[in-house]
N, C-alpha and C positions, 0 to 999 in steps of 0.2 A: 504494500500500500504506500508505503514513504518511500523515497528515494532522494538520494545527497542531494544536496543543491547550491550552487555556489551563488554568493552573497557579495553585495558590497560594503565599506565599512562605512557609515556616516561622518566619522571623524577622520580616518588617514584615508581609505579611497581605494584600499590595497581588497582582493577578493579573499573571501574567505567561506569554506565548508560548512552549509547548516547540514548535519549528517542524519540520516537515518533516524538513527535512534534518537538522537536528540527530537526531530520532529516530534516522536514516537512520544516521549518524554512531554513535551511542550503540548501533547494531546491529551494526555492522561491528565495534567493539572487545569487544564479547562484552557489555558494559553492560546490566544487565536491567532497574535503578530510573531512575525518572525523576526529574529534579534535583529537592532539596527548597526551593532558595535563587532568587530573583531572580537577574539577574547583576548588579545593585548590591550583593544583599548577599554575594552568591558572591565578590566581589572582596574586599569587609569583609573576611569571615572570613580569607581568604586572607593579607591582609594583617595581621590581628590574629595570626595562627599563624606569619608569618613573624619578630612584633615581638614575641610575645609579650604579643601586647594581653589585650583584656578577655575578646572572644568565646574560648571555650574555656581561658582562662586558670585558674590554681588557686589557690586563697588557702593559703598555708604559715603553719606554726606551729611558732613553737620549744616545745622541751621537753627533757625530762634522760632519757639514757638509761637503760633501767634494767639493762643489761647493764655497760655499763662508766662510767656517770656522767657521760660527757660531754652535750656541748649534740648536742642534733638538731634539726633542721629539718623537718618530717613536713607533707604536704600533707592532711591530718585536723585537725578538734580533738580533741586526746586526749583519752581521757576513765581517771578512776581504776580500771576495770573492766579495763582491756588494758594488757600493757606495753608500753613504746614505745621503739622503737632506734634509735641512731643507723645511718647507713648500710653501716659495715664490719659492724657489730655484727648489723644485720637479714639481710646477707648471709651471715654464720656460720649462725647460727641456720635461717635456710632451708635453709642445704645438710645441716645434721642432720638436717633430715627433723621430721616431727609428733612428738611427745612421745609414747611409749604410755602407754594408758588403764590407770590404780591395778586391780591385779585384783582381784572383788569379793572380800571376804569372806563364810564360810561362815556360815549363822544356821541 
C-alpha cells in the first residue's frame, strides 16, 4: 500500500526519503501531512525550539505603555498608529472586551 517517496526539505531544499514505513507509521497515529523538514533539519528546529534558537524564534521590542506608562517588551515593532501595553495592562484591556463603535450621527 505505501511506497518510498522522495520529498523536498522546506528549509535546505536538499530531497529526502519519506519511506514506507514511516508512511505506514504517520497512518497509524491518525497523521494526514507528510513531513515538510529533512530529518537534519527536523532535529535543527527541534532543537532551536527547545533553546530558543533562531529557527522560529521572535525579535522583541521595548516600548512604553500606553495604559499605565511602564516599559513593555512586545514581540512587534510598534508603530504610532496602535497602542501598545505592557503585559498586565494588555491582559485588562482584553478581558473588557472590543470598544463599541461612536454611534453615527444624524445628517
Amino acid at each position: 500500500m505505501f511506497q518510498d517517496r522522495t520529498l523536498a526539505c522546506r528549509d535546505c531544499g536538499d530531497a529526502f526519503v519519506f519511506s514506507a514505513g514511516e508512511q505506514q507509521f504517520f497512518a497509524s497515529k491518525g497523521l494526514t501531512n507528510d513531513p515538510q523538514r529533512c530529518a537534519t533539519c527536523r532535529a535543527a528546529a527541534k532543537r532551536a525550539r527547545a533553546t530558543g534558537g533562531p529557527v522560529g524564534s521572535r525579535e522583541y521590542h521595548a516600548a512604553i505603555c500606553n495604559s499605565c506608562g511602564g516599559q513593555a517588551v512586545v514581540p512587534f515593532q510598534p508603530r504610532n498608529d496602535r497602542p501598545v501595553y505592557c503585559s498586565s495592562c494588555f491582559d485588562r484591556v482584553r478581558a473588557e472586551g472590543p470598544t463599541p463603535a461612536p454611534a453615527p450621527t444624524g445628517a
